[in-house]
Every structure is written in C-alpha cells, then in structure tokens.
C-alpha positions as CSV (number, residue, x, y, z in Angstrom):
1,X,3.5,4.5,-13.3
2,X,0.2,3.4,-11.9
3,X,-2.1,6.1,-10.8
4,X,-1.7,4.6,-6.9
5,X,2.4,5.1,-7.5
6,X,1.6,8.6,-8.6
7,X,-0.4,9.7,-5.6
8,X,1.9,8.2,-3.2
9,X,4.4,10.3,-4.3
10,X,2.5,13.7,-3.9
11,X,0.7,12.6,-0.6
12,X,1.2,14.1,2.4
13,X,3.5,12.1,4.8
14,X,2.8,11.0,8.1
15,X,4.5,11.3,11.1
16,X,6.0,8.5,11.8
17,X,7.0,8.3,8.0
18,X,9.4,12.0,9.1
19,X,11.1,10.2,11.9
20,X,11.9,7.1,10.7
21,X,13.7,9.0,7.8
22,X,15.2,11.6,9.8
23,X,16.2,8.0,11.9
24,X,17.6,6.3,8.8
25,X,20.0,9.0,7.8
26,X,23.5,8.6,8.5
27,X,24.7,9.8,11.9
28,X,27.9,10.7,10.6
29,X,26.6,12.4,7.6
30,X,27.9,15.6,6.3
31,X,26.3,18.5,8.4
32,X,24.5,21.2,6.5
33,X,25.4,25.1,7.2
34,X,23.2,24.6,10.3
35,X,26.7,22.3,11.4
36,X,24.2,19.6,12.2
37,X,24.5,16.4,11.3
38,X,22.1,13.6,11.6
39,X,23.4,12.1,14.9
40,X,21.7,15.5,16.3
41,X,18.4,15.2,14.7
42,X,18.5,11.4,16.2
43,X,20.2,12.5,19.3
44,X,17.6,15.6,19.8
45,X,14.4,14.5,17.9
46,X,11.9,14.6,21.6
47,X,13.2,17.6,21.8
48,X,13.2,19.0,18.0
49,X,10.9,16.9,16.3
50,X,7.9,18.2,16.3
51,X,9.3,20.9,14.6
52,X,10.8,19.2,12.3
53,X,7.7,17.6,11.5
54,X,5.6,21.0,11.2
55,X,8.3,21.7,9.0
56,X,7.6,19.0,6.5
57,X,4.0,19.1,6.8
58,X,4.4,22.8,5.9
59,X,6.4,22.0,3.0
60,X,4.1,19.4,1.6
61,X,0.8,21.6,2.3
62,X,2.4,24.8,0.3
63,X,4.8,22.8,-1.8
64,X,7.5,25.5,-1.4
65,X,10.4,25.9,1.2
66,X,12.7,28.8,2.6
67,X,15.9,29.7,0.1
68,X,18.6,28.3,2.9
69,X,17.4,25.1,2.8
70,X,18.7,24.7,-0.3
71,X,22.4,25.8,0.8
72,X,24.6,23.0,1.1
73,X,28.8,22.9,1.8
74,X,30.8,20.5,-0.1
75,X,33.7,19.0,0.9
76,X,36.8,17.9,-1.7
77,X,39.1,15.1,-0.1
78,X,41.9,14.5,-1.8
C-alpha cells in the first residue's frame, strides 16, 4: 500500500464524505438497538446531522467510541 493509500485511510473525513455515507446505506437496513434504520438517518439528517457528524469527527480525533455502539441485534430467518 502506497504511503498516499495509507494516509487516506487514517485521515480525518469531511463532511460531505459522512452524509453521503450515511445517504448510501440501505434504507431498509437492519436497525441497530437505537430501532433506527437508515431510512431515518436519510429521512432526519437536517435535523440530526450535525450530530452525527460531530459524532464522527469525535471518533476520528480520539480514535475511540462509546461501548453501545458496538451492540448490534441479529436476526435468524429461517
């Protein structure tokens, strides 16, 4: 991996970059133990996302994250 590869990978992300993948996940998508899923995020995002965005920031500034985000459901079909 080239040293440019390397440094995009640990940069800090912009903006924009948050919303359009917060935008590019599945509406439908499982929801989290929050019960949202990402039709909400879309749906909501003037009113959540800079929020969301501090979060992010926050996590690549410290490189650490609260313990629930972690917590995910898991759903067997049969």
């Amino acid at each position: 991996m080239s040293p440019e590869s390397s440094r995009s990978l640990i940069g800090l992300v912009s903006k924009e970059e948050i919303k359009e993948a917060v935008i590019a996940i599945k509406a439908s998508s499982a929801p989290g133990p929050d019960g949202f899923t990402g039709f909400f995020f879309q749906k909501y995002w003037s009113i959540i996302g800079e929020q969301v965005v501090r979060e992010v920031l926050d996590f690549f500034g410290t490189w650490s994250f609260p313990p629930e985000w972690n917590f995910t459901y898991l759903f067997l079909a049969t």
